[in-house]
GUVOTI-290064 format. One record per residue (C-alpha): residue in three letters; chain; x, y, z. Coordinates in nm, 4 decimals. Each point is the difference from the previous one (the first is absolute). Example, Ala and Ser with C-alpha at 12.3 -4.5 7.8 and 13.67 -1.06 7.14 Angstrom:
BEGIN
REC  type  mol         u         v         w
REC   ALA    A    1.2300   -0.4500    0.7800
REC   SER    A    0.1370    0.3440   -0.0660
# end
This chain:
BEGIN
REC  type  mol         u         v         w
REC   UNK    A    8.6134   -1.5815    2.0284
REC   UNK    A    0.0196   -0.0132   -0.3719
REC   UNK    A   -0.2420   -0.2638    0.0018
REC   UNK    A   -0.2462    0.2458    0.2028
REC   UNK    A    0.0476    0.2719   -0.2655
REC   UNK    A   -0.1159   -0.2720   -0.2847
REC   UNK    A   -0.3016   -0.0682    0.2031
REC   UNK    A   -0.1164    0.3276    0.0382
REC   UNK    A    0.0784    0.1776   -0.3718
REC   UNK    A   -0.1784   -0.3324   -0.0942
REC   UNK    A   -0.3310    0.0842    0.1938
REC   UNK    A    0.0054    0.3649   -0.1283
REC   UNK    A    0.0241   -0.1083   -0.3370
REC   UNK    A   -0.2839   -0.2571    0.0642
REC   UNK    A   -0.1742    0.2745    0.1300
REC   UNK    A   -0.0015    0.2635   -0.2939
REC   UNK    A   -0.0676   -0.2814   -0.2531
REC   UNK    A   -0.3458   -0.0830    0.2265
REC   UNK    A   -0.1154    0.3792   -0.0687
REC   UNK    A   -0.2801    0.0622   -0.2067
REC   UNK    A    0.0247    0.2595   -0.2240
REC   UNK    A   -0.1948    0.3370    0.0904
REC   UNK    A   -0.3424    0.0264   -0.1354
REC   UNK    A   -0.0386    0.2642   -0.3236
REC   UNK    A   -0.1873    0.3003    0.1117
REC   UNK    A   -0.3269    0.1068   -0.0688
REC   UNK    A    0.0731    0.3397   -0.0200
REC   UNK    A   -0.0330    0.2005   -0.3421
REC   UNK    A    0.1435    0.3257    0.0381
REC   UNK    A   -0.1678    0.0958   -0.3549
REC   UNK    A   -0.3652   -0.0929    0.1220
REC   UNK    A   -0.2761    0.2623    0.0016
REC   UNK    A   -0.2983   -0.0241    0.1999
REC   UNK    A   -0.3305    0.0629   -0.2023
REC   UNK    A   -0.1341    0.3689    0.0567
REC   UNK    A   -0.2581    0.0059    0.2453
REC   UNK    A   -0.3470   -0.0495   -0.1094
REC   UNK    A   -0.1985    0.3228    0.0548
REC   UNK    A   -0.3953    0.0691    0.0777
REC   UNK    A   -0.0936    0.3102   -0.2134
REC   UNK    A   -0.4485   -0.0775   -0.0009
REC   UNK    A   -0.2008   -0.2786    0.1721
REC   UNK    A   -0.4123   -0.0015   -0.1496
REC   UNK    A   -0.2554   -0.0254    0.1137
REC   UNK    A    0.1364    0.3685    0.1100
REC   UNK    A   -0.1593    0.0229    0.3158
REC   UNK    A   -0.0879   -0.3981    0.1557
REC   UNK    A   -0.1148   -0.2713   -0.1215
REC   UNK    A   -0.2003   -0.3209    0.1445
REC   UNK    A    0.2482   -0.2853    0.1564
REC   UNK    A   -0.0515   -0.3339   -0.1589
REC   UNK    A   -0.2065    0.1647   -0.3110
REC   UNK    A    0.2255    0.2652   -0.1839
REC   UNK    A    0.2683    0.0392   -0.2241
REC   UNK    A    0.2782    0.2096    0.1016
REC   UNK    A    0.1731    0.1394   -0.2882
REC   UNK    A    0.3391    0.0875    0.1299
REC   UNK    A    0.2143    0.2662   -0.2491
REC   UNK    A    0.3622    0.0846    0.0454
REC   UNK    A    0.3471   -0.1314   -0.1112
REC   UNK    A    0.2517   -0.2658   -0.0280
REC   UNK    A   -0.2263   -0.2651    0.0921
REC   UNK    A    0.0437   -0.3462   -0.1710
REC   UNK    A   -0.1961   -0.1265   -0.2912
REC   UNK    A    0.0441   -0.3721    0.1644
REC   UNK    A   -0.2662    0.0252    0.2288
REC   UNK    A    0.1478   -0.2544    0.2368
REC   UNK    A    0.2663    0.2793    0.0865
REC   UNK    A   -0.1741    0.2662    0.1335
REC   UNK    A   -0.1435   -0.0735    0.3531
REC   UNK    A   -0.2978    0.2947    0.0907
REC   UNK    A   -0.0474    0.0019    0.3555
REC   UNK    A   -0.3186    0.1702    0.1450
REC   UNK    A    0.1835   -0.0003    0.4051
REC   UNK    A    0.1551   -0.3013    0.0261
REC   UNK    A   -0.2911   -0.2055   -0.2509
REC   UNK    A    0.1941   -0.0908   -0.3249
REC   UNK    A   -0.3317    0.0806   -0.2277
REC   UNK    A   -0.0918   -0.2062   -0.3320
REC   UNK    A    0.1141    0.1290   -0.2833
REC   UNK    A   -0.1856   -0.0478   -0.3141
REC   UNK    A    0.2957    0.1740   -0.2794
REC   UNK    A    0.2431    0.2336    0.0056
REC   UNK    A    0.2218    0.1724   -0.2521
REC   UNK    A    0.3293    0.2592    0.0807
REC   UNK    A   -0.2351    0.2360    0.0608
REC   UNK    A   -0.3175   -0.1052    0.1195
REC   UNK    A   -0.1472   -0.3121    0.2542
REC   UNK    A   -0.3519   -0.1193    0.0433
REC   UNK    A   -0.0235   -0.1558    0.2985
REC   UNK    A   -0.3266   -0.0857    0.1957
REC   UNK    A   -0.0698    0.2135    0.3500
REC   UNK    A    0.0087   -0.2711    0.2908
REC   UNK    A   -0.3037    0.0174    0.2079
REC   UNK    A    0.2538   -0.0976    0.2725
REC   UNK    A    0.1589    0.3528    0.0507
REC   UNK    A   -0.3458    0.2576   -0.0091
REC   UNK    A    0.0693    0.3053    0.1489
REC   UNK    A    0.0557    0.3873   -0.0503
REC   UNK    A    0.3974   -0.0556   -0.0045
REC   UNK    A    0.0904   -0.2838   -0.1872
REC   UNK    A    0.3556    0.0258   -0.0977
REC   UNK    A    0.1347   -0.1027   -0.3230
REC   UNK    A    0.3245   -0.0834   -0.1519
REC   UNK    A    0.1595   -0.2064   -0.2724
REC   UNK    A    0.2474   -0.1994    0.0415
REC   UNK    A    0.1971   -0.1463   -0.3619
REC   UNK    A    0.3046   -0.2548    0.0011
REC   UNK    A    0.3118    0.1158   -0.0592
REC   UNK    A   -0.0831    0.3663    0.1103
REC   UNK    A    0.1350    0.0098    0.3907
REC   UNK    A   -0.2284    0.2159    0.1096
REC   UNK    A   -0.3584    0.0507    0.0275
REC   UNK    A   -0.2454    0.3049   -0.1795
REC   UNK    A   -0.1164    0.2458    0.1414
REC   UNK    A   -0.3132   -0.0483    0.2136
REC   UNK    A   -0.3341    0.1622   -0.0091
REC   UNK    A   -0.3042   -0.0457    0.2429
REC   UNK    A   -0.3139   -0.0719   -0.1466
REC   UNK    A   -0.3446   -0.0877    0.1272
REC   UNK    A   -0.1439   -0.3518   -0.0640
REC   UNK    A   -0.3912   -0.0032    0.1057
REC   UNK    A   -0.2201   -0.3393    0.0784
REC   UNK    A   -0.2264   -0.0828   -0.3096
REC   UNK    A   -0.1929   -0.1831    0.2518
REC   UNK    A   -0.0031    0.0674    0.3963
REC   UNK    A   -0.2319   -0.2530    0.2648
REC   UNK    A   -0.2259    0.3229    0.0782
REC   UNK    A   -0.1456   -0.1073    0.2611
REC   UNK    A    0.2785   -0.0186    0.2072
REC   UNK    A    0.0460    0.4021   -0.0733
REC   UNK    A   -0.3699    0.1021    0.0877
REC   UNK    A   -0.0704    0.2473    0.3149
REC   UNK    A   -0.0750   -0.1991    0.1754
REC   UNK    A    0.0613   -0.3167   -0.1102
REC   UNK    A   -0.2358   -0.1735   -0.1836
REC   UNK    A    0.0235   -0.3110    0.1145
REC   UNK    A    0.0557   -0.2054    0.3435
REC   UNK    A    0.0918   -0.3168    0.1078
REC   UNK    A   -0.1588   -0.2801   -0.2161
REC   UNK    A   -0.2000    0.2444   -0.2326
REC   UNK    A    0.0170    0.0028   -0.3664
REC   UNK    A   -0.1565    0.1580   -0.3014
REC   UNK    A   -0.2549   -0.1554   -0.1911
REC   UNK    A   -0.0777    0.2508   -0.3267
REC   UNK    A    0.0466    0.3776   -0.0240
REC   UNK    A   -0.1637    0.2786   -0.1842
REC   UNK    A    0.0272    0.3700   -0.0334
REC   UNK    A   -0.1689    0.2916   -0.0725
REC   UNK    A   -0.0073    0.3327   -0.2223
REC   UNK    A    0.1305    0.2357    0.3230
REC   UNK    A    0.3021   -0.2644   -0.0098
REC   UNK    A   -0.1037   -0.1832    0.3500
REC   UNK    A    0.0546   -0.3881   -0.0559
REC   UNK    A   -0.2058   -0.2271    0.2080
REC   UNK    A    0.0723   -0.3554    0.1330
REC   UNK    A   -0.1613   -0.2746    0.1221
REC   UNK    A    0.1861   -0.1858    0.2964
REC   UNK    A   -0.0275   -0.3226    0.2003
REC   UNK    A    0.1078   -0.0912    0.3090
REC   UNK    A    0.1199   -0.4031   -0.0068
REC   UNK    A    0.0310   -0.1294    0.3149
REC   UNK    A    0.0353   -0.4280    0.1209
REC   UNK    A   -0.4436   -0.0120    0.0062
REC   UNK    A   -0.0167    0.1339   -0.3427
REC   UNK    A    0.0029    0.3675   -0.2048
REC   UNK    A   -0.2233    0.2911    0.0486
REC   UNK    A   -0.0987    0.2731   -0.2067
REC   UNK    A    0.1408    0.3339    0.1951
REC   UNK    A   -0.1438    0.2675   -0.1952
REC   UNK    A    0.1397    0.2198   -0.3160
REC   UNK    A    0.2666    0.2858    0.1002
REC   UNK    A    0.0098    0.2819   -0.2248
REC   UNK    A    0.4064    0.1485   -0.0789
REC   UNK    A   -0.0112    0.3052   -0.0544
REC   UNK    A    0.2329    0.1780   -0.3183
REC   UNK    A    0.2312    0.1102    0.2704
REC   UNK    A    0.0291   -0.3776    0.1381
REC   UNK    A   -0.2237    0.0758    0.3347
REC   UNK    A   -0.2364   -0.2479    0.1003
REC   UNK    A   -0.3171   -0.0460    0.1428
REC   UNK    A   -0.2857   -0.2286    0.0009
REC   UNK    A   -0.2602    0.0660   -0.2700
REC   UNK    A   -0.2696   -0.3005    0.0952
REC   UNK    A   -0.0497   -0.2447    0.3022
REC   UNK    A    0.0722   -0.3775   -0.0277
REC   UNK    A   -0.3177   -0.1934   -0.1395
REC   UNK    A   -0.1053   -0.2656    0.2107
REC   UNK    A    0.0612   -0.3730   -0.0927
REC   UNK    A    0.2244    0.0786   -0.2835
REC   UNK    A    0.3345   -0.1408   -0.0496
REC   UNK    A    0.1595    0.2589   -0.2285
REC   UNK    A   -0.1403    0.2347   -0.2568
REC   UNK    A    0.0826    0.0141   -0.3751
REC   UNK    A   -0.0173    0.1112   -0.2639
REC   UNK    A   -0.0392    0.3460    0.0906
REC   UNK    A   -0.1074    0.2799   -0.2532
REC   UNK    A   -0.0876    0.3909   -0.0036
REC   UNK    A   -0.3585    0.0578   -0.0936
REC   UNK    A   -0.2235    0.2515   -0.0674
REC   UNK    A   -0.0533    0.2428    0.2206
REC   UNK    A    0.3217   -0.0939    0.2258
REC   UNK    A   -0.2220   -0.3488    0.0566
REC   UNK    A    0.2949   -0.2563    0.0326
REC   UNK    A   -0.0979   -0.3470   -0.1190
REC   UNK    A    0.0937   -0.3720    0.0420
REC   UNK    A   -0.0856   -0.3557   -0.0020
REC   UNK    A   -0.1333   -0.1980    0.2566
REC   UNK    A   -0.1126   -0.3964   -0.0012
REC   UNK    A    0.1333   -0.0436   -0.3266
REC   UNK    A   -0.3017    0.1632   -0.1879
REC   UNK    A   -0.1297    0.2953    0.2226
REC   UNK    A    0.1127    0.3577   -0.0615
REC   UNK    A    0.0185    0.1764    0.2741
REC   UNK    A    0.0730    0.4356    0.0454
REC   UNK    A    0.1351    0.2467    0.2559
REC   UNK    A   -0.1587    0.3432    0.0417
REC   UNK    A    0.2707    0.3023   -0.0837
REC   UNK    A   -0.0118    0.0684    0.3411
REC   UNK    A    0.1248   -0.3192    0.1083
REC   UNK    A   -0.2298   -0.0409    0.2990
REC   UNK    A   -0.1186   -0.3124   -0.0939
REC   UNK    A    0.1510   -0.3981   -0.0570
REC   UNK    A   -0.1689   -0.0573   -0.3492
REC   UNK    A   -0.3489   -0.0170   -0.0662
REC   UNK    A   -0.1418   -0.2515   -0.2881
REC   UNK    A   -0.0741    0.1295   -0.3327
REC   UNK    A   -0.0085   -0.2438   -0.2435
REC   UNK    A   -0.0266   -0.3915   -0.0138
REC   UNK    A    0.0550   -0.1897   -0.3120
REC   UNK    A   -0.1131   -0.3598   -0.0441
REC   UNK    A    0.0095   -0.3184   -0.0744
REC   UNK    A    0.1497   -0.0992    0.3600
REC   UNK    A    0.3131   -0.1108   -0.2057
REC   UNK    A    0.1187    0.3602   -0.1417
REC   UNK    A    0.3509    0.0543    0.1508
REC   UNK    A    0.1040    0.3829   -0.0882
REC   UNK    A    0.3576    0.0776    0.0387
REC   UNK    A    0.0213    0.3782   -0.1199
REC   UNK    A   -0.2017    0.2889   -0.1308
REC   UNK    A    0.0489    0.3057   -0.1418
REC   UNK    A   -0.2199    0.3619   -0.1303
REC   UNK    A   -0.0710    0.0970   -0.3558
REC   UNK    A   -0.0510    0.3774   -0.0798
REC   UNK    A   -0.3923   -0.0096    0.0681
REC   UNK    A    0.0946   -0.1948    0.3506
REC   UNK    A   -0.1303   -0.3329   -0.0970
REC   UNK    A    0.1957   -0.2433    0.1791
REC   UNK    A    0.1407   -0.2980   -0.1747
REC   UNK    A    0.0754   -0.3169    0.2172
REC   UNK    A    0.1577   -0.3209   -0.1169
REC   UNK    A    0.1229   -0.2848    0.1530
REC   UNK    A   -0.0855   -0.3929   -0.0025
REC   UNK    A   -0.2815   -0.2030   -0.0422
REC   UNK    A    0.0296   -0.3652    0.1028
REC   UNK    A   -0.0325   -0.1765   -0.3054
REC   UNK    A    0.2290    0.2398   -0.1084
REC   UNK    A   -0.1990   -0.0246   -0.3282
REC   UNK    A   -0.2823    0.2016    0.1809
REC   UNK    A    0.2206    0.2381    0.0336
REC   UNK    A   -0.1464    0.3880   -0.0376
REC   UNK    A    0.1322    0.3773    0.0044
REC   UNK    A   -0.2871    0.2261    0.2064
REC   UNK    A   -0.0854    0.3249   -0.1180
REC   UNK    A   -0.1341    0.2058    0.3042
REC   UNK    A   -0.1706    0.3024   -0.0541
REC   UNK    A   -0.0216    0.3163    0.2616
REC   UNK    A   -0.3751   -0.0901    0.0017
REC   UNK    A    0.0559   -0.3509    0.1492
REC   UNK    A   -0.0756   -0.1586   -0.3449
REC   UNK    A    0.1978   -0.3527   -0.1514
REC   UNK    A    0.1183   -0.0782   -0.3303
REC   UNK    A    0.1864   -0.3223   -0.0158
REC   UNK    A    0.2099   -0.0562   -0.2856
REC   UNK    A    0.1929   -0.3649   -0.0916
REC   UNK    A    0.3811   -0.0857    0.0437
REC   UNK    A    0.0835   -0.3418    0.1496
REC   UNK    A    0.3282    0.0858    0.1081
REC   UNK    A    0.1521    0.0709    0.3874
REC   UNK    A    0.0152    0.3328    0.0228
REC   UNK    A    0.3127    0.1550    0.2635
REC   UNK    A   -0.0367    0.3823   -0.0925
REC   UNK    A   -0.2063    0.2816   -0.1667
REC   UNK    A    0.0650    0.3246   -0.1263
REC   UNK    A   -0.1740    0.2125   -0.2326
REC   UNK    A    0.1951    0.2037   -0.2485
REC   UNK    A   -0.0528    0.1700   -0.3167
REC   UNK    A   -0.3421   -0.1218   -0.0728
REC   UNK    A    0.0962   -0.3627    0.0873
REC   UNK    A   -0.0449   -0.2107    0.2726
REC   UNK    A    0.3162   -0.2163    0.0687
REC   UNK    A    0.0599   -0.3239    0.1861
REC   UNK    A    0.3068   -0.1815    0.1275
REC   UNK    A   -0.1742   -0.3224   -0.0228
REC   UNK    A    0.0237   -0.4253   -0.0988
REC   UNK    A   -0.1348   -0.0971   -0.2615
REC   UNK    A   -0.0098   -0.3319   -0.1724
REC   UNK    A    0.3471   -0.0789    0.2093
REC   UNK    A    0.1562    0.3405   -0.1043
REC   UNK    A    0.0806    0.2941    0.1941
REC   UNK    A   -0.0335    0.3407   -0.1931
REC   UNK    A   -0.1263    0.3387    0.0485
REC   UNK    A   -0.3829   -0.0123   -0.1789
REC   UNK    A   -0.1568    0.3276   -0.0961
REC   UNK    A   -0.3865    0.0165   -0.1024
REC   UNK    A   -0.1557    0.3464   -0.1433
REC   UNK    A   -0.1993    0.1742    0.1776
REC   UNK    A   -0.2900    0.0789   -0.1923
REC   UNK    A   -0.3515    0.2157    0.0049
REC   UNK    A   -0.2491    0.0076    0.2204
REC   UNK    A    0.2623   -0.1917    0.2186
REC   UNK    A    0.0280   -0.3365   -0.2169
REC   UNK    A    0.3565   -0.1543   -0.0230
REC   UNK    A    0.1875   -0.1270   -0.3211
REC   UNK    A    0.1480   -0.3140   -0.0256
REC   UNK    A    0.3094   -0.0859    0.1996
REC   UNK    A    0.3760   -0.0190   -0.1764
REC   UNK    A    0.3162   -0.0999    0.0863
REC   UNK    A    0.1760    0.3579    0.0615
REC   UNK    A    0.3468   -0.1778    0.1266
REC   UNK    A    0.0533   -0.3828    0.0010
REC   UNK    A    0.1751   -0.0060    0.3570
REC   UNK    A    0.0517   -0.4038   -0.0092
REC   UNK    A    0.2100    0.0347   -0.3233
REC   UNK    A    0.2476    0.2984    0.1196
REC   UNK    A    0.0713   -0.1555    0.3461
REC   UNK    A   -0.1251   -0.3548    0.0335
REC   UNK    A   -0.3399   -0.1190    0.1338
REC   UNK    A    0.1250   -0.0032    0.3552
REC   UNK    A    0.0283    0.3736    0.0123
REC   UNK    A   -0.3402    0.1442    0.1118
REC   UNK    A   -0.1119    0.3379   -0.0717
REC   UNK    A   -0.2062    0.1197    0.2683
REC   UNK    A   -0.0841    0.3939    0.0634
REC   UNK    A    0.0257    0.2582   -0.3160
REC   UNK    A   -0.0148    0.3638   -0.0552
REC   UNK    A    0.1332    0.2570   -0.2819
REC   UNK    A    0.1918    0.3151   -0.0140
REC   UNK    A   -0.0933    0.2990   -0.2007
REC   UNK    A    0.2086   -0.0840   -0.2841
REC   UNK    A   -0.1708   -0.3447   -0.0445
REC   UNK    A    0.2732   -0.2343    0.1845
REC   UNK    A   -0.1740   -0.2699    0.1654
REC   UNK    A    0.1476   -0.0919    0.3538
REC   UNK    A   -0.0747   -0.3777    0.0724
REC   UNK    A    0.0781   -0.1437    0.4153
REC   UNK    A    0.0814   -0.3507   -0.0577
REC   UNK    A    0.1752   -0.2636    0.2132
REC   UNK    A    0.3340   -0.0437   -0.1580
REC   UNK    A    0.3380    0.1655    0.1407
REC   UNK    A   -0.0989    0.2908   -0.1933
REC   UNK    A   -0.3002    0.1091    0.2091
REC   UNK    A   -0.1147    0.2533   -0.3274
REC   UNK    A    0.0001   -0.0798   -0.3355
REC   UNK    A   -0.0368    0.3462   -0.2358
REC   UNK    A   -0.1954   -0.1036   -0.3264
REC   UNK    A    0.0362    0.3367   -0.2660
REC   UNK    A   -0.2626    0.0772   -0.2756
REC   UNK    A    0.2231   -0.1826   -0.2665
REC   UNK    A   -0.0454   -0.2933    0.2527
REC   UNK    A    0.3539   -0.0417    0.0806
REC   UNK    A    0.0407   -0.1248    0.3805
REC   UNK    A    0.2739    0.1750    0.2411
REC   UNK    A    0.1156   -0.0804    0.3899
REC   UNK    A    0.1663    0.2725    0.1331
REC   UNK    A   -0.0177   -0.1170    0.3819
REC   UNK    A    0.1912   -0.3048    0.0415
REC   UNK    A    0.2218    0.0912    0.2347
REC   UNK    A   -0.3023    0.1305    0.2287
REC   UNK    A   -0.1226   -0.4378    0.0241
REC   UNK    A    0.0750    0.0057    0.3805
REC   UNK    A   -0.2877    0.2049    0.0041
REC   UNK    A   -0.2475   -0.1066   -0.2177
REC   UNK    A   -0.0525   -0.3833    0.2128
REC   UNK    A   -0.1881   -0.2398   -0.1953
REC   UNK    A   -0.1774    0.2068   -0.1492
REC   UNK    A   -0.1310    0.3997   -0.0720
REC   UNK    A   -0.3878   -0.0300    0.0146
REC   UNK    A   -0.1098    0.3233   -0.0202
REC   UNK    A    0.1274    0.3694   -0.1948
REC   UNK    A   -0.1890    0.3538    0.0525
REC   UNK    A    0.1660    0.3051   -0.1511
REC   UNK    A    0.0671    0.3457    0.1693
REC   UNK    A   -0.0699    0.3564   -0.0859
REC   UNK    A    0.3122    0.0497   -0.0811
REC   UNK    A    0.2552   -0.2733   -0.1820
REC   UNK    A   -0.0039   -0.2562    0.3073
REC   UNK    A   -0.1651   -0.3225   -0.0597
REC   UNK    A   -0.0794   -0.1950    0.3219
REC   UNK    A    0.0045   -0.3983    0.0344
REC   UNK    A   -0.1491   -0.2674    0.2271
REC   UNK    A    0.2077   -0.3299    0.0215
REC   UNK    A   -0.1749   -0.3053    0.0699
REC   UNK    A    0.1839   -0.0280    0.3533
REC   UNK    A   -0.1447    0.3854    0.1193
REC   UNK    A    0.2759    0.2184   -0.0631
REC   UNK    A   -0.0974    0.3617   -0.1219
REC   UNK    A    0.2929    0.1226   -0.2755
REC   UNK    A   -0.0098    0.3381   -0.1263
REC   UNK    A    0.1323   -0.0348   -0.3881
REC   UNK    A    0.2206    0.3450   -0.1622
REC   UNK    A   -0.1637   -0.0722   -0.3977
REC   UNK    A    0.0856    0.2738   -0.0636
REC   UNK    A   -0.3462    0.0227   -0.2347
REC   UNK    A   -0.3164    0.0916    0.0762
REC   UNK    A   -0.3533   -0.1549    0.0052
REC   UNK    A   -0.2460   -0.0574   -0.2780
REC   UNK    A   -0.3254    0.0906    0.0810
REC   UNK    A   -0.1791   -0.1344    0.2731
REC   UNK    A   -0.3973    0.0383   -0.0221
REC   UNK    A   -0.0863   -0.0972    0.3530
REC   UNK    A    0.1086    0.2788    0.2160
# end
């Protein structure tokens, strides 16, 4: 029996020595959470564009480590560019547009959240013609250029691409409200129609067969009749556009290139050919000039020639060496300007627009839009208003918030 008493104390003892020693706790009775961050302001005060703006976010006990404070627009942790105890910059996420976007800060070390406030985030750039009435497009059509109007109507051209080829189907005319209707029949034993242009007297315009211009009536009721066709057999015009006295000014390629010529047409039907062996993408008149997104001698720039008297044309210049800002594999291709001189480039990099200023300092405000913008934008035509319309090179039809408005345009 004794000997079983032995045994037993001798396990227990075994036993307690075999214990590990409780763990220290964690707990700190003297801690103090950090004071809840709180949302006083958010500007833009009303909404601002998702993917483009700058949210400037006011309030208190944020962090000035901006790897502590977490904005959420929903449940989308945004960017943040800075932020100090009392303010963050953070970028608004195209991801969450809408009229109720909720916001709140989160900070470490503060348990619990700000308050939140609902604000709207627009588009900067929506695919419009999946929000026409009715739709603008069907199955297997696509946009080819695009133009507008002084009432604010915007016109389209639009082919139909089926397995035997494509087929012009006619231009459709949107009007400001975003109703559409056809404006001209489909022109026989055309593909697709571009560029297209507002004219004098409502007269749309474009290019057929590489050199012949060819015009609507206003009323639409007809497919294009011939106006004007320039020789040699080799001229290749890509664009045109109208200077104040509605001569129209056409540019393009010559093959050589180093026959290369810009056309002066006059409302009277007469020529004026003027030098510039260069491959021409885009035209635009503005200010008194002529400009050109355009190669030349390997380079792609934006060229600008005077225009002159009697409709005579100054030498061309390099306005904005394209090739040395973003590489020669970046192509401009359509241009236009806004009122206060920025020049608005389509090209076929990820941005889709490239913003050139006066100073000649370049911008891209639209990268997060690249799932729209395809391989390429081709084409840009400004509203009446601040909405600037683009043509990708695959036939979508985007409707652009700049948030600017339009320089001049001498052709309608």
């Amino acid at each position: 029996m004794k000997h079983y008493f032995l045994l037993v104390t001798i396990c227990v003892l075994l036993f307690w020595g075999c214990e590990k020693e409780a763990a220290p706790s964690i707990y700190n009775p003297n801690h103090i959470d950090a004071p809840a961050p709180v949302i006083a302001s958010i500007t833009p005060v009303d909404s601002a564009q998702g993917g483009v703006d700058t949210l400037v976010i006011s309030g208190s006990n944020f962090s000035a480590e901006t790897g502590k404070n977490i904005v959420y627009v929903n449940a989308t942790a945004a960017t943040i560019y800075q932020s100090n105890k009392t303010q963050i910059l953070v970028k608004a996420p195209r991801t969450e547009v809408g009229d109720s976007a909720l916001i709140r800060i989160a900070v470490q070390g503060a348990e619990k959240f700000s308050n939140g406030i609902y604000y709207k985030i627009q588009p900067a750039i929506i695919d419009y013609a999946e929000v026409t009435n009715p739709k603008l497009l069907g199955a297997n059509e696509f946009v080819k250029a695009v133009t507008t109007d002084s009432s604010g109507n915007v016109y389209v051209s639009v082919t139909l691409v089926s397995a035997t080829g494509s087929s012009d189907l006619g231009i459709r005319k949107i009007s400001p409200n975003g109703v559409m209707t056809t404006f001209a029949p489909p022109a026989s034993g055309v593909s697709e129609v571009l560029p297209l242009k507002m004219g004098p007297d409502g007269s749309l315009y474009t290019i057929r067969s590489s050199r012949r211009i060819f015009r609507y009536n206003s009323a639409g009721t007809n497919s294009g009749t011939a106006w004007i066709t320039l020789s040699p057999a080799s001229v290749s015009i890509t664009d045109f556009d109208f200077s104040t006295n509605k001569t129209l000014w056409a540019a393009g390629s010559n093959n050589p290139i180093t026959n290369a010529t810009i056309y002066a047409i006059l409302p009277n039907a007469t020529i004026k050919t003027f030098p510039f062996a260069a491959s021409v993408r885009s035209v635009r008149v503005y200010n008194n000039y002529l400009y050109m997104s355009a190669q030349k001698d390997s380079v792609w720039g934006i060229w600008r020639a005077q225009l002159l008297a009697n409709d005579d044309l100054g030498t061309p210049e390099l306005y904005f060496d394209f090739s040395a800002a973003f590489g020669l594999s970046v192509i401009p291709q359509g241009i236009t300007f806004s009122a206060n001189g920025d020049l608005y480039i389509a090209t076929n990099a990820p941005a889709g627009i490239v913003i050139v200023t006066p100073s000649n300092i370049s911008m891209v405000r639209y990268t997060d839009y690249s799932s729209l913008f395809g391989s390429f934008v081709r084409y840009l035509a400004w509203g009446n208003g601040t909405e600037l319309y683009a043509v990708t090179n695959e036939g979508k039809f985007l409707k652009m918030y700049a948030r600017a408005y339009s320089a001049p345009y001498y052709g309608q």
